[in-house]
C-alpha positions in Angstrom: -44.3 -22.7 -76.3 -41.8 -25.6 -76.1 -38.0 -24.7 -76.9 -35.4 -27.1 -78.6 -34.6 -30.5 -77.4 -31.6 -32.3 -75.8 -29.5 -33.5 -78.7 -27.3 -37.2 -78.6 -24.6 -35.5 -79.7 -24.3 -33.2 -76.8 -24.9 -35.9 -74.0 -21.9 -37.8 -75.5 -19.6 -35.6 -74.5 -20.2 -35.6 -71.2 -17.9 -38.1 -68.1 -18.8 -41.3 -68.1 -21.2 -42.1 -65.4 -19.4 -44.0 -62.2 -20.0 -47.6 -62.2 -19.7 -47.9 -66.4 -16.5 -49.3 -67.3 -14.1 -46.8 -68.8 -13.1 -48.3 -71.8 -16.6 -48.0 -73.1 -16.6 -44.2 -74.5 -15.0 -44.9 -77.7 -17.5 -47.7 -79.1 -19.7 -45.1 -79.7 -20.1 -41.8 -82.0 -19.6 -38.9 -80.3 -21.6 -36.8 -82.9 -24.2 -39.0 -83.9 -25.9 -38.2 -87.7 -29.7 -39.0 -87.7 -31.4 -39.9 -90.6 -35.1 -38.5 -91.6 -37.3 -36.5 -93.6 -36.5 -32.6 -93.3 -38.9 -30.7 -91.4 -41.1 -28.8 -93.1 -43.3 -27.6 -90.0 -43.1 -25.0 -87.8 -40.5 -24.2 -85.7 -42.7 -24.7 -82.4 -46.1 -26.2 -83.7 -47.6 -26.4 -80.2 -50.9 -24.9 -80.4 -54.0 -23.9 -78.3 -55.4 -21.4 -75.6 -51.5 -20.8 -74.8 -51.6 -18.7 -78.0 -54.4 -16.8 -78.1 -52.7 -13.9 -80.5 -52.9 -15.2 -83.9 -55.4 -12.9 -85.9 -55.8 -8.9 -85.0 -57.4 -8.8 -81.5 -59.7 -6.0 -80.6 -61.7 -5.7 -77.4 -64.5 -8.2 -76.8 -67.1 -7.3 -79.1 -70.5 -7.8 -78.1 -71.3 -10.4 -81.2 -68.5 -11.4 -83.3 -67.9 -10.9 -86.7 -69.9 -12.6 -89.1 -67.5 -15.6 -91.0 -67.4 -16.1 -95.0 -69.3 -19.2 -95.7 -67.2 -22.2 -95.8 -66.1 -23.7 -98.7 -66.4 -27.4 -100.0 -63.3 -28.9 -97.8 -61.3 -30.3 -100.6 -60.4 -33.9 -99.9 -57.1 -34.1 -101.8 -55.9 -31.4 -100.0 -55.7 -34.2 -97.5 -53.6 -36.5 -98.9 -51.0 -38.8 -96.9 -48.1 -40.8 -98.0 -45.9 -43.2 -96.3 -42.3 -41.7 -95.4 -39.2 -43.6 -95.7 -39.0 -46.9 -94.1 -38.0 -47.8 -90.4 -38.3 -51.4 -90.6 -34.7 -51.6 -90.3 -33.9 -49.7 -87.2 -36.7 -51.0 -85.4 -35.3 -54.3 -86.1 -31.9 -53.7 -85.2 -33.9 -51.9 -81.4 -35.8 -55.0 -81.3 -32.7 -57.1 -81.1 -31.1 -54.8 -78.7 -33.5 -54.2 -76.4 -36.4 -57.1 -74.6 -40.3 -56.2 -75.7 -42.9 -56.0 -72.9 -46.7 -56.9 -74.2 -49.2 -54.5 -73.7 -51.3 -57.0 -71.8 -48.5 -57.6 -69.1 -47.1 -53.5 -69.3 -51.3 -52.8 -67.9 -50.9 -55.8 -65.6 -47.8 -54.0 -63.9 -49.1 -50.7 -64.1 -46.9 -49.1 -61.3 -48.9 -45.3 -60.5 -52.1 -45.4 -59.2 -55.0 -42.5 -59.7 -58.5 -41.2 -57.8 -61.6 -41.9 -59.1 -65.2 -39.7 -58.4 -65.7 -37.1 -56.6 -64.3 -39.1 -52.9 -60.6 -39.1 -54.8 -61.2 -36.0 -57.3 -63.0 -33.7 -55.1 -65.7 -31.2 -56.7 -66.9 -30.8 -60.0 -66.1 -27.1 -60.7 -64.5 -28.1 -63.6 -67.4 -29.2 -65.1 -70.2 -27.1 -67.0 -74.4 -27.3 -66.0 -75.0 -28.8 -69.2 -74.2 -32.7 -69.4 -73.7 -34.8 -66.1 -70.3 -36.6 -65.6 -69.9 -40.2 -65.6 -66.4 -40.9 -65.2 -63.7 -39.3 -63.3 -60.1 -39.9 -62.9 -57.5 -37.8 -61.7 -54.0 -38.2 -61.8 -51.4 -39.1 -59.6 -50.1 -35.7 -57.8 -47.2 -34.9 -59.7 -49.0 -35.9 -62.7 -51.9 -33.5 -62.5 -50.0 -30.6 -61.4 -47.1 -31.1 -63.8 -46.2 -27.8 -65.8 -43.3 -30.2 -67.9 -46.7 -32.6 -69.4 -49.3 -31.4 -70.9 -52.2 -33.8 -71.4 -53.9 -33.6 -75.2 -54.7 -36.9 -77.0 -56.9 -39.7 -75.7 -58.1 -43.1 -77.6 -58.7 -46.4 -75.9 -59.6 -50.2 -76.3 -63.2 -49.2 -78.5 -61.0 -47.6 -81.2 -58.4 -50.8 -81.1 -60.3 -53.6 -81.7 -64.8 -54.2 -82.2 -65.3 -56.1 -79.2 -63.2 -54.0 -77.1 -61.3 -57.2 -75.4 -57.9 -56.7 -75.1 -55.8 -58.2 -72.5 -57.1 -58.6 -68.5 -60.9 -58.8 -68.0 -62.1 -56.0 -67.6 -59.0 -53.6 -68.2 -61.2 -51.9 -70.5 -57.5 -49.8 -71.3 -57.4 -46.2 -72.5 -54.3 -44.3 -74.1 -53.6 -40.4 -73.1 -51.2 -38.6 -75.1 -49.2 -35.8 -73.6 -46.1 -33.4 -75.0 -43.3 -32.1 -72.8 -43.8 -28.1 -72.6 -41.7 -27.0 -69.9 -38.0 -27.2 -70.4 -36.0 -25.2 -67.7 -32.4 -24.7 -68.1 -33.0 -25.5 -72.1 -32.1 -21.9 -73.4 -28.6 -21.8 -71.5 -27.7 -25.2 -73.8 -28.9 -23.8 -76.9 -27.0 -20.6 -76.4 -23.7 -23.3 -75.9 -23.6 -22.0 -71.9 -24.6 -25.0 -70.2 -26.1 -28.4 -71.1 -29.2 -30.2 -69.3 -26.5 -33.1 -68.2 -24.7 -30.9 -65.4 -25.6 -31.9 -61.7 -26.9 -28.3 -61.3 -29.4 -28.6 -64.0 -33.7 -30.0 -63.7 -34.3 -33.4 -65.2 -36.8 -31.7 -67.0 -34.2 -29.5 -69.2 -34.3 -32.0 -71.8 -36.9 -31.4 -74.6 -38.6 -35.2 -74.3 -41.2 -35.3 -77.2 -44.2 -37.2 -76.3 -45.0 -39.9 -73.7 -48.5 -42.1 -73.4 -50.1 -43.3 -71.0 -51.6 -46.6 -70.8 -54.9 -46.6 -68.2 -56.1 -49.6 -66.8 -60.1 -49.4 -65.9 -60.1 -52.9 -63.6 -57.3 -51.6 -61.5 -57.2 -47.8 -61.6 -53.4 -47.5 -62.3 -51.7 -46.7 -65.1 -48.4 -46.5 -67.2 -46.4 -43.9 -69.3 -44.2 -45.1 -72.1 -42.1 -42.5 -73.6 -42.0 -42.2 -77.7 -38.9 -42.3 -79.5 -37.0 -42.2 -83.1 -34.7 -44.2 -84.2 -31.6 -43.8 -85.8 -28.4 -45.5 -86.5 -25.2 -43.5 -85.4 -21.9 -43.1 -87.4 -20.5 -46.7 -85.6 -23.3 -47.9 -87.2 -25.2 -48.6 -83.6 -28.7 -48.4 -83.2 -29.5 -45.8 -80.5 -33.1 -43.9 -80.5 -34.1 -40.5 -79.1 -36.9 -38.6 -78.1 -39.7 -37.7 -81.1 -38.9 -34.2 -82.3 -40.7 -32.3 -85.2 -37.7 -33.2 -87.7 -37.8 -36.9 -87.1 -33.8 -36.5 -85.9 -32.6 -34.6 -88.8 -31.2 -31.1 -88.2 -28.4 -29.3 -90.3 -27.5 -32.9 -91.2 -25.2 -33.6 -88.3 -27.0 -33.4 -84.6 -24.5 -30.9 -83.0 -24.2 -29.4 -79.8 -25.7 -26.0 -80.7 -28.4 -27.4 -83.2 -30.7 -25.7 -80.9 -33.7 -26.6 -83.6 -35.3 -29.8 -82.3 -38.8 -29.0 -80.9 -41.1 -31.5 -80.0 -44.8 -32.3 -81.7 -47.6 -31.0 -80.2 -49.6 -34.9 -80.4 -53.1 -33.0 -79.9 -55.3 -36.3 -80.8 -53.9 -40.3 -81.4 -56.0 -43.2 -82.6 -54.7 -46.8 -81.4 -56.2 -48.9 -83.9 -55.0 -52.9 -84.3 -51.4 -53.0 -83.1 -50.9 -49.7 -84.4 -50.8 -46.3 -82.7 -51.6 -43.2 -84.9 -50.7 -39.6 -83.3 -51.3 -36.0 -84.9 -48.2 -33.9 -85.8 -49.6 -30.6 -86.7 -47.6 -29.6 -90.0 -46.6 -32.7 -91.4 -49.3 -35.5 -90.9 -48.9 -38.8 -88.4 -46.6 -40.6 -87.0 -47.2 -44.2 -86.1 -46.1 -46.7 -83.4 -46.6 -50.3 -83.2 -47.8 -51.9 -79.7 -45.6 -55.1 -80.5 -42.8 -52.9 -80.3 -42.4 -51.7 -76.7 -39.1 -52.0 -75.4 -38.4 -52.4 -72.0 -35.3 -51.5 -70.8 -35.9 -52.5 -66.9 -37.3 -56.4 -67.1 -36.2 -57.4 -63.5 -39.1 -54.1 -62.0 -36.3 -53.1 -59.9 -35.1 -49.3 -61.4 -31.5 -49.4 -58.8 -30.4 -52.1 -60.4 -29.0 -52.5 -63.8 -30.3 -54.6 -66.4 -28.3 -56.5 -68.7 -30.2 -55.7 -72.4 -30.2 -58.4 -75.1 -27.5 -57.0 -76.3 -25.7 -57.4 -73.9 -25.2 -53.8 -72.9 -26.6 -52.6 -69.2 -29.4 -50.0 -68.8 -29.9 -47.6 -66.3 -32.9 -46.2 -65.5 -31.5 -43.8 -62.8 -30.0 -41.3 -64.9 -33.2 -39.3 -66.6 -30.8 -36.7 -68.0 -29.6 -39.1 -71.0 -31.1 -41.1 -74.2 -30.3 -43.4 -75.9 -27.3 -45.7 -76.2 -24.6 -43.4 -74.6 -20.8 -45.0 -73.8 -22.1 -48.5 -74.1 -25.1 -48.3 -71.8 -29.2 -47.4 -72.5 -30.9 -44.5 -70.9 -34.2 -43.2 -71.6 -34.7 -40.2 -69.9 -35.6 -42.5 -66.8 -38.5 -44.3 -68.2 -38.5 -48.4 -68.4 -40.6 -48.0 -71.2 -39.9 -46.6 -75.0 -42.0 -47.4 -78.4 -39.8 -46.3 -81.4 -42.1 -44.6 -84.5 -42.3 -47.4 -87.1 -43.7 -45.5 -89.8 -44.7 -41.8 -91.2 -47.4 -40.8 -93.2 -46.9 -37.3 -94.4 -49.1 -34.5 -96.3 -48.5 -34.1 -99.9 -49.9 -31.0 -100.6 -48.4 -27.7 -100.4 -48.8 -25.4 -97.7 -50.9 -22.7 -98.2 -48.5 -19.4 -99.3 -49.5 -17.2 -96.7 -49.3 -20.0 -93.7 -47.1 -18.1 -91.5 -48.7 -19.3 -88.5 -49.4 -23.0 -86.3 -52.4 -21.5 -85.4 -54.0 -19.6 -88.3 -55.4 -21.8 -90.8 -56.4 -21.5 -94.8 -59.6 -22.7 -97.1 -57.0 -24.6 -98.9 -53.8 -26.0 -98.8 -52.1 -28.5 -96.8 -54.5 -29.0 -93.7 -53.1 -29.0 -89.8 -53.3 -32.6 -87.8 -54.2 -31.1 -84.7 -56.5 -34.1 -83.4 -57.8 -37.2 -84.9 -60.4 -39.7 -83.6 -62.0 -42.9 -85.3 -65.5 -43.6 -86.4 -66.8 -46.8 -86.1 -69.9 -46.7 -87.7 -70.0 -48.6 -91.0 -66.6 -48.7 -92.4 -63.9 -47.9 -90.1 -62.8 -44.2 -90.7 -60.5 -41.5 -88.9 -61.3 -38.4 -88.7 -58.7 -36.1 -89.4 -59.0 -31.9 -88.3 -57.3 -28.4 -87.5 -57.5 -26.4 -84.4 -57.3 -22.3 -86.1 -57.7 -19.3 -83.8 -59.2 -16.8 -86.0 -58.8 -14.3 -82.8 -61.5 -11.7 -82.3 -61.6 -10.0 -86.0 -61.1 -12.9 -88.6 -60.6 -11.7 -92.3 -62.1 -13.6 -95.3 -58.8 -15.4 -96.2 -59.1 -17.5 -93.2 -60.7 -21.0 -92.4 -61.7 -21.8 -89.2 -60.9 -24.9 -89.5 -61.4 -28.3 -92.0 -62.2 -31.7 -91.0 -61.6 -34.9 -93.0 -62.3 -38.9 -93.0 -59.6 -41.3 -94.3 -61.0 -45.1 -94.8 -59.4 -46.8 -92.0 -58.1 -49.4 -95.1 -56.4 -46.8 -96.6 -54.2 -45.8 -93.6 -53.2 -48.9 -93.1 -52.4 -49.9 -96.3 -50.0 -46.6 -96.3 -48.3 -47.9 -93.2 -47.4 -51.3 -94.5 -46.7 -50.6 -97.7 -43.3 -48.7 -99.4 -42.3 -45.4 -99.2 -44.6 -43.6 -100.8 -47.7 -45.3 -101.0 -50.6 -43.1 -100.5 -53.5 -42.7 -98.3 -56.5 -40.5 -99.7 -59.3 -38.8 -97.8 -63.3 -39.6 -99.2 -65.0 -37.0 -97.7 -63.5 -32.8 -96.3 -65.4 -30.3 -95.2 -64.6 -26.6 -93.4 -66.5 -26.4 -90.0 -70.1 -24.2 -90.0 -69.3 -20.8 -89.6 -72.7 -19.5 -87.4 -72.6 -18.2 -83.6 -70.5 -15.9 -81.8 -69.0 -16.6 -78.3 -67.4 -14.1 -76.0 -67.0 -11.8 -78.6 -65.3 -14.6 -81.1 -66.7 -16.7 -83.7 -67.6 -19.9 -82.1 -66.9 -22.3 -84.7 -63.2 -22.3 -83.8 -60.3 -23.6 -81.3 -61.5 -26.9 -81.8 -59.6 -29.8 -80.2 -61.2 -32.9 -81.1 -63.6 -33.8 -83.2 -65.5 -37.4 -83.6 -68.4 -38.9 -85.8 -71.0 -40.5 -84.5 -73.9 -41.9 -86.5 -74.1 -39.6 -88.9 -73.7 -36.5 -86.6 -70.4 -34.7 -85.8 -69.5 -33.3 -81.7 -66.4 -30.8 -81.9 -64.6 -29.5 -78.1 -64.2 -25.9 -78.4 -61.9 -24.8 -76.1 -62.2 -21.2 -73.7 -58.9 -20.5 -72.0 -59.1 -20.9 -68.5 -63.1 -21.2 -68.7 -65.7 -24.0 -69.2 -65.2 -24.9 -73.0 -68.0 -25.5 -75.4 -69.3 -29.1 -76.6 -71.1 -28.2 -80.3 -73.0 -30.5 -82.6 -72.8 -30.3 -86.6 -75.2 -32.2 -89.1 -73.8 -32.9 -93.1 -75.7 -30.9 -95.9 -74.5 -31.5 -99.0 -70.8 -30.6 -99.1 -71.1 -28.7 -95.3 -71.4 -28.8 -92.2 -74.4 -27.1 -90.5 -73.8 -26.5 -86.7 -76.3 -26.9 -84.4 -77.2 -23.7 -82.8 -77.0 -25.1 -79.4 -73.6 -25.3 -77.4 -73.2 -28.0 -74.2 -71.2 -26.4 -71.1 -68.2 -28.9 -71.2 -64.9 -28.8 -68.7 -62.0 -26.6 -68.6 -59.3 -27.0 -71.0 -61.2 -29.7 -73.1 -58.9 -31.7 -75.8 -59.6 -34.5 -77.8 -62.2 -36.7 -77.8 -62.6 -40.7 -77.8 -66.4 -42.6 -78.2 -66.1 -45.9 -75.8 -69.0 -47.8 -77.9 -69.9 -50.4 -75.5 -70.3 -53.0 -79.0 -68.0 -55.8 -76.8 -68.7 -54.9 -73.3 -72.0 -54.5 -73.0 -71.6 -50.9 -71.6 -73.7 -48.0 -73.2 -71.7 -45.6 -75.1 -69.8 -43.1 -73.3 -67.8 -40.1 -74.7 -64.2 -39.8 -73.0 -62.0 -36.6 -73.1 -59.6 -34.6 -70.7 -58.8 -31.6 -69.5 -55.1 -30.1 -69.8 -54.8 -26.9 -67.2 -53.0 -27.8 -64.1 -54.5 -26.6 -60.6 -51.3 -23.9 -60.3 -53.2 -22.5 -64.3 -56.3 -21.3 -62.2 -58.6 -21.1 -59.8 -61.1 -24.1 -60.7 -58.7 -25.8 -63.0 -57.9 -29.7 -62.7 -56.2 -32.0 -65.0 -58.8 -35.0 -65.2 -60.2 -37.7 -67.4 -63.9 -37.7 -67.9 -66.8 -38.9 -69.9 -70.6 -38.5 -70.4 -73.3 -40.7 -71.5 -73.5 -40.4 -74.7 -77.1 -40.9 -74.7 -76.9 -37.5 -72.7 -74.6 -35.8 -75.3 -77.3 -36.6 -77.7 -80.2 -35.9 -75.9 -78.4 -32.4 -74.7 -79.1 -31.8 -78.5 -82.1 -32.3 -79.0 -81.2 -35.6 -81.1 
């Protein structure tokens, strides 16, 4: 789906924006090197309904084929280790550049959604089966935006027990999106234009992944754009956007690399200060919250900032990244977190993964969404979206799921290179029921645990999706036979407990189709009781 991303190198080269003093260019490198581990994903890992090819197809059957019975999921197939250390650069940013907290970035929340039916009009996106609690829709060019796609959601339960963070009542949730769309990109790859030129969309340039921060009390909400750092050849701190190699590509970012894609970030976990987010092939990437950068302190976006630095910014260009010619750009955003740390799978990939969306019994697993468990000891939960298409063959999985002790992760993130983080418990997904014509234990796009029981979203194209139970037996998962009606375009999934607020429990997702995708589709974020979701199942 996406194509290769905007390199430093390239924007470089271009003039020197007016009203930058001229004697700036040569402070910096022109051909910036970036330093990071060598990709070992796919090309474009962006998965879901957009690729519904993987696996022979055949017409719609009128009961799918019956699946192998799953196998014990392996937990040291899901084994994480922390990649090389950041610390530096992030140092060097957070001398560069002023931090904003959280707490004050949901305070000045600038865009503002609908809530309920009087702002969101109708429920067709919504199935019979469970009634809605929340509803939010975005601001306009946010829900019809073909350039983000909404995927990962997490929120305030998931950061801290009693849910208090910041302003009364802000009761904040985090939705992670990736940039899909990138017009004008293939010209710049082929070395026939560049996403710089006058003539070219702002949304050319390939910009990784951007979250938003939502605040409940006020109804508005943020995005801060995700970034990597790196230190140029003049040995000047710069960052640009996340890209599935983590900046490295052919060793020298050059104007034809043409090979940075962005990660698809299908589920996130903000837990502490720290915020975890899925990248398919390789594992997580992880951001600190004490490390947001704001590169527009004064709230006024014509006028430029002096960094601490002492370098201006300039928020009015969203065509450059970075530290360019002696000034910071971020593609037009005030905000940017840089990744502070890398936790990366350890096992091999399966031999015949050829695919982002075909998945294996064993083998290196796919981070396609993650969600944390609360009860007990603090666990994420860690599984793969697989499209096993209409006629799946015995060598493929539909899909794994496994639990990392919360400990563990965190350990990994502050500790060296290197230090591991292991899974306690795997399992592949139940393998009973058929749904139009396909097995129905797959496309799943978030996954959560929730005393003792297991909900998975199974997505359906441009149709109502399918909310499904699963109960542990042993070394499986036994699905319940009964599937819930859920939205269109369900993703991830996030449990708001209610332990600090005094709410009841409510189960948050989103859907990702635009209204220009289909008929009844709306990009909204939702939740149900969860004493409905329960109930719905009989227990």
């Amino acid at each position: 789906m996406a194509v290769g991303t905007v390199l430093a190198g390239a924007l470089l080269s271009v003039a020197l924006p007016v009203g930058h003093p001229a004697a700036a260019p040569a402070a910096d490198d022109p051909v910036p090197t970036h330093e990071g581990m060598p990709d070992d994903g796919f090309d474009n890992e962006h998965e879901g309904e957009q690729d519904d090819t993987v696996g022979p197809d055949s017409p719609p059957a009128a009961t799918a084929p019956a699946l192998a019975d799953p196998v014990p999921g392996r937990p040291g197939d899901f084994r994480l280790a922390a990649g090389s250390d950041l610390t530096g650069r992030v140092d060097k940013l957070d001398a560069a550049l002023p931090k904003q907290g959280l707490t004050e970035l949901l305070e000045q929340a600038n865009r503002t959604s609908g809530q309920g039916a009087g702002d969101c009009g109708d429920t067709a996106i919504y199935g019979p089966d469970l009634p809605v609690g929340d509803r939010v829709c975005w601001k306009s060019d946010d829900a019809t935006s073909t350039e983000w796609i909404p995927q990962a959601i997490s929120g305030v339960s998931d950061a801290q027990e009693d849910e208090d963070w910041g302003t009364s009542n802000a009761e904040p949730i985090a939705v992670g999106s990736y940039d899909d769309k990138n017009p004008g990109r293939s010209d710049y790859i082929a070395g026939r234009d560049n996403c710089v030129k006058a003539s070219v969309s702002d949304a050319c340039n390939e910009k990784g992944v951007r979250v938003t921060f939502f605040n409940q009390a006020t109804k508005k909400y943020r995005h801060v754009l995700l970034v990597w750092p790196y230190v140029n050849s003049y040995d000047h701190i710069s960052f640009d956007a996340l890209h599935a190699r983590e900046g490295l590509c052919n060793e020298v970012v050059t104007e034809n690399c043409g090979a940075q894609n962005g990660i698809h970030a299908g589920g996130m976990v903000w837990y502490g200060n720290y915020l975890y987010v899925a990248d398919t092939a390789n594992g997580m990437r992880v951001f600190d919250l004490r490390r947001i950068m704001d590169l527009n302190p004064d709230n006024d976006s014509a006028t430029e900032d002096e960094m601490q630095d002492g370098l201006p910014s300039d928020l009015t260009d969203k065509k450059r990244i970075g530290r360019q010619s002696n000034v910071w750009y971020a593609y037009g955003y005030r905000y940017v977190m840089p990744q502070v740390a890398t936790l990366k799978f350890t096992t091999a990939r399966n031999s015949g993964d050829a695919s982002k969306n075909q998945c294996y019994k064993t083998g290196r697993p796919k981070a396609s969404y993650v969600s944390l468990d609360r009860t007990g000891t603090d666990h994420m939960v860690l599984g793969e979206y697989c499209n096993m298409g209409k006629n799946p063959t015995d060598a493929m999985s539909n899909g794994r799921v496994g639990t990392y002790p919360m400990t563990a992760l965190t350990a990994a993130v502050e500790g060296a290179s290197g230090t591991v983080a292991d899974a306690d418990q795997a399992y592949g997904l139940p393998t009973g029921g058929s749904f139009d014509g396909e097995p129905l234990w797959h496309k799943i796009q978030g996954a959560m645990r929730y005393e003792g029981k297991w909900y998975f979203h199974r997505s359906n194209a441009y149709n109502n999706g399918r909310l499904l139970q699963a109960t542990v037996d042993g070394e499986q998962l036994i699905g319940n036979p009964k599937a819930l009606q859920s939205s269109i375009g369900p993703e991830d999934l996030y449990l708001a407990h209610g332990r600090g607020d005094g709410f009841a429990p409510r189960l948050w997702s989103l859907s990702e189709h635009a209204p220009s995708e289909c008929g009844p589709c709306e990009r909204e974020l939702y939740s149900y009781p969860m004493s409905d979701v329960v109930g719905g199942f009989g227990s």
